[in-house]
C-alpha positions as MATLAB code, in Angstrom:
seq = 'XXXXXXXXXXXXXXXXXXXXXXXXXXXXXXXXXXXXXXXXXXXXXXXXXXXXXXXXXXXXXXXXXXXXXXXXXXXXXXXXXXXXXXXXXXXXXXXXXXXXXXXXXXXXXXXXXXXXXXXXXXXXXX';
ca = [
      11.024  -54.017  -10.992;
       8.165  -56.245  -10.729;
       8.778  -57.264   -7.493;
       8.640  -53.662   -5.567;
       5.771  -53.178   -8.356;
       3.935  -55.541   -7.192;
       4.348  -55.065   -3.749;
       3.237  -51.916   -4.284;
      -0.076  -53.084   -6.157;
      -0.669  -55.352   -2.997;
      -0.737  -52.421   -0.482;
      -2.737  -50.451   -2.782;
      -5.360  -52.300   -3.596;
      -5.633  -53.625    0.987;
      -5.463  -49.510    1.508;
      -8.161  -49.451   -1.140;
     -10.178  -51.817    0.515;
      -9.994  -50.504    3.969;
     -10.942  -47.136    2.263;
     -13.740  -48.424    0.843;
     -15.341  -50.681    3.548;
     -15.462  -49.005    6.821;
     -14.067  -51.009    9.400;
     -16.264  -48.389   12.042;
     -19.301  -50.240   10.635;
     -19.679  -54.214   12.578;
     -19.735  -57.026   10.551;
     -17.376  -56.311    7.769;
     -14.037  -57.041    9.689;
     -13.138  -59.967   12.790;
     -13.270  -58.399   16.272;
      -9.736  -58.918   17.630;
      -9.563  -62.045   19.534;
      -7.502  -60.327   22.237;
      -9.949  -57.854   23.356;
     -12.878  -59.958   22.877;
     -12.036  -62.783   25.489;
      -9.556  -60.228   27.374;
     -10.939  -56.735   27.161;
      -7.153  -55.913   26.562;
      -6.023  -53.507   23.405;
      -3.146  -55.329   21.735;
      -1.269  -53.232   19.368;
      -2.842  -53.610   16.350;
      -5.938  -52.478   17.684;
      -7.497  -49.486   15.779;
      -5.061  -50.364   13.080;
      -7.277  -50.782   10.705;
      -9.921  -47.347   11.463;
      -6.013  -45.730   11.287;
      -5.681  -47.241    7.753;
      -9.311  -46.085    6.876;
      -8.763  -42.427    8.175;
      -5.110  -42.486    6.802;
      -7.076  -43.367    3.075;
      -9.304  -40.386    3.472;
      -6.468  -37.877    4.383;
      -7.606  -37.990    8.023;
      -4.465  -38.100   10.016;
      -5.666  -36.787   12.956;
      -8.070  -39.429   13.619;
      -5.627  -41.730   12.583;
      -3.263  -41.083   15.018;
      -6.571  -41.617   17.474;
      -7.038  -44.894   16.683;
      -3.726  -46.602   16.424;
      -0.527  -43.669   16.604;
       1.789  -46.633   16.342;
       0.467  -48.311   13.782;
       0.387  -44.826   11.775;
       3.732  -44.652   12.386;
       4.193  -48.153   10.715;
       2.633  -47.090    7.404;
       4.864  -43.959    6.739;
       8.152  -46.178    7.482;
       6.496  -48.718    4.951;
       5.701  -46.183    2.618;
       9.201  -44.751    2.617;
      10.813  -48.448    2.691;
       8.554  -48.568   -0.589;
       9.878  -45.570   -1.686;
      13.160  -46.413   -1.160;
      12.865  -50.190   -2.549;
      11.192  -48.742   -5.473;
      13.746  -46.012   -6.670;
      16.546  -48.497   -6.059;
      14.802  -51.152   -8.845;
      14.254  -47.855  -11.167;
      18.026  -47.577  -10.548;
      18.856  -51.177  -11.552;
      20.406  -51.317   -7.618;
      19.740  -54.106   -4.841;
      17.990  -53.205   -1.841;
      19.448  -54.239    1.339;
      18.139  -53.149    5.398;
      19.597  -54.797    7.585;
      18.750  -53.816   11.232;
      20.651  -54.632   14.308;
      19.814  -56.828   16.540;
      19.856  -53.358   19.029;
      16.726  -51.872   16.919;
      14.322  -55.047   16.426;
      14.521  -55.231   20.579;
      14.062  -51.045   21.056;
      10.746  -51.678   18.310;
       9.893  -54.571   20.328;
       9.925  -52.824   23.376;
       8.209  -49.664   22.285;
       5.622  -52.053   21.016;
       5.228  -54.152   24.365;
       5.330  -50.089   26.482;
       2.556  -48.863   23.629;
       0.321  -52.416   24.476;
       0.650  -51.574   28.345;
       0.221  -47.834   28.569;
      -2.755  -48.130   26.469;
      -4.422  -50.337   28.967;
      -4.018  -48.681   31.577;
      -6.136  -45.662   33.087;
      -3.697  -42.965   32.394;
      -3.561  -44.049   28.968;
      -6.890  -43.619   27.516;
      -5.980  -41.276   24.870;
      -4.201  -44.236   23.260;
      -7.350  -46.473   23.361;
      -9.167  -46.191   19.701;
];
Protein backbone atom coordinates (compact mmCIF):
# COMPACT_ATOMS: atom_id res chain seq x y z
CA UNK A 1 0.00 0.00 0.00
CA UNK A 2 2.47 2.59 0.62
CA UNK A 3 3.93 2.47 -2.51
CA UNK A 4 0.70 3.36 -4.84
CA UNK A 5 0.02 5.71 -1.64
CA UNK A 6 2.68 7.45 -2.08
CA UNK A 7 2.72 7.73 -5.57
CA UNK A 8 -0.37 9.07 -5.26
CA UNK A 9 0.76 11.83 -2.63
CA UNK A 10 3.54 12.73 -5.27
CA UNK A 11 1.05 13.59 -8.10
CA UNK A 12 -1.08 15.34 -5.75
CA UNK A 13 0.83 17.55 -4.19
CA UNK A 14 2.87 18.50 -8.40
CA UNK A 15 -1.11 18.89 -9.50
CA UNK A 16 -1.36 21.05 -6.41
CA UNK A 17 1.40 23.06 -7.29
CA UNK A 18 0.63 23.65 -10.86
CA UNK A 19 -2.88 24.64 -9.48
CA UNK A 20 -1.60 26.97 -7.38
CA UNK A 21 1.18 28.78 -9.38
CA UNK A 22 0.05 29.68 -12.76
CA UNK A 23 2.31 28.57 -15.26
CA UNK A 24 0.33 31.49 -17.75
CA UNK A 25 2.18 33.99 -15.53
CA UNK A 26 6.43 34.28 -16.80
CA UNK A 27 8.89 33.65 -14.43
CA UNK A 28 7.55 30.91 -12.29
CA UNK A 29 8.29 27.92 -14.72
CA UNK A 30 11.58 27.28 -17.50
CA UNK A 31 10.60 28.22 -21.07
CA UNK A 32 11.03 24.96 -23.01
CA UNK A 33 14.39 24.79 -24.46
CA UNK A 34 12.95 23.46 -27.73
CA UNK A 35 10.90 26.33 -28.67
CA UNK A 36 13.13 28.87 -27.34
CA UNK A 37 16.25 28.21 -29.65
CA UNK A 38 13.83 26.42 -32.32
CA UNK A 39 10.47 28.12 -32.33
CA UNK A 40 9.26 24.40 -32.61
CA UNK A 41 6.30 22.99 -30.10
CA UNK A 42 7.59 19.67 -28.79
CA UNK A 43 5.00 17.64 -27.15
CA UNK A 44 5.03 18.58 -23.86
CA UNK A 45 4.38 21.98 -24.70
CA UNK A 46 1.27 23.49 -22.96
CA UNK A 47 1.51 20.51 -20.70
CA UNK A 48 1.73 22.20 -17.90
CA UNK A 49 -1.31 25.30 -18.59
CA UNK A 50 -3.25 21.63 -19.41
CA UNK A 51 -2.35 20.50 -15.83
CA UNK A 52 -3.32 24.01 -14.43
CA UNK A 53 -6.76 24.12 -16.30
CA UNK A 54 -7.22 20.29 -15.68
CA UNK A 55 -6.78 21.44 -11.55
CA UNK A 56 -9.46 24.02 -11.91
CA UNK A 57 -12.03 21.69 -13.70
CA UNK A 58 -11.25 23.46 -16.99
CA UNK A 59 -11.09 20.74 -19.53
CA UNK A 60 -11.82 22.60 -22.33
CA UNK A 61 -8.92 24.77 -22.13
CA UNK A 62 -7.02 21.94 -21.29
CA UNK A 63 -7.47 20.15 -24.21
CA UNK A 64 -6.29 23.77 -25.87
CA UNK A 65 -3.15 23.71 -24.56
CA UNK A 66 -1.78 20.24 -24.72
CA UNK A 67 -4.90 17.48 -25.93
CA UNK A 68 -2.22 14.83 -25.73
CA UNK A 69 -0.86 15.47 -22.75
CA UNK A 70 -4.60 15.57 -21.27
CA UNK A 71 -4.95 12.43 -22.54
CA UNK A 72 -1.80 11.29 -20.53
CA UNK A 73 -3.24 12.33 -17.16
CA UNK A 74 -6.61 10.37 -17.38
CA UNK A 75 -4.58 7.05 -18.45
CA UNK A 76 -2.34 7.93 -15.31
CA UNK A 77 -5.14 8.56 -13.24
CA UNK A 78 -6.84 5.30 -14.13
CA UNK A 79 -3.32 3.32 -14.01
CA UNK A 80 -3.53 4.92 -10.36
CA UNK A 81 -6.76 3.76 -9.97
CA UNK A 82 -6.12 0.56 -11.01
CA UNK A 83 -2.60 0.17 -9.09
CA UNK A 84 -4.34 1.43 -6.12
CA UNK A 85 -7.43 -0.98 -5.84
CA UNK A 86 -5.12 -3.88 -6.64
CA UNK A 87 -2.80 -2.98 -3.22
CA UNK A 88 -6.36 -2.50 -1.32
CA UNK A 89 -6.85 -6.04 -2.70
CA UNK A 90 -3.53 -7.44 -1.39
CA UNK A 91 -2.91 -8.25 -5.50
CA UNK A 92 0.33 -7.40 -7.68
CA UNK A 93 0.06 -5.04 -10.37
CA UNK A 94 1.45 -6.00 -13.60
CA UNK A 95 1.12 -3.86 -17.43
CA UNK A 96 2.97 -5.07 -19.61
CA UNK A 97 2.64 -3.47 -23.12
CA UNK A 98 3.77 -4.85 -26.37
CA UNK A 99 6.35 -3.87 -28.07
CA UNK A 100 3.32 -3.07 -30.97
CA UNK A 101 1.79 -0.23 -28.51
CA UNK A 102 5.04 1.67 -27.12
CA UNK A 103 5.85 2.21 -31.16
CA UNK A 104 1.84 3.22 -32.11
CA UNK A 105 2.31 5.88 -28.71
CA UNK A 106 5.55 6.76 -30.10
CA UNK A 107 4.30 7.48 -33.31
CA UNK A 108 1.16 9.31 -32.34
CA UNK A 109 3.53 11.34 -30.27
CA UNK A 110 6.15 12.10 -33.16
CA UNK A 111 2.48 12.84 -35.79
CA UNK A 112 1.05 15.17 -32.65
CA UNK A 113 4.87 17.11 -32.54
CA UNK A 114 4.62 17.59 -36.47
CA UNK A 115 1.01 18.47 -37.12
CA UNK A 116 1.22 20.96 -34.46
CA UNK A 117 3.92 22.80 -36.25
CA UNK A 118 2.66 23.06 -39.09
CA UNK A 119 0.11 25.74 -40.55
CA UNK A 120 -2.86 23.53 -40.73
CA UNK A 121 -2.34 22.65 -37.28
CA UNK A 122 -2.72 25.69 -35.28
CA UNK A 123 -5.51 24.58 -33.21
CA UNK A 124 -3.00 22.22 -31.59
CA UNK A 125 -0.52 25.06 -30.76
CA UNK A 126 -1.22 26.20 -26.89
Amino acid sequence: MLAPLATLAGVGAAFTYVGLVDPNEPGHYPVCPLLRFTGLYCPGCGGLRGAHAVAHGDLATALGANALAVAGYAVCAVLMAVWLVHAVRGRPTRIALTPALWWAIGALTALFTVVRNLPFGSALVP
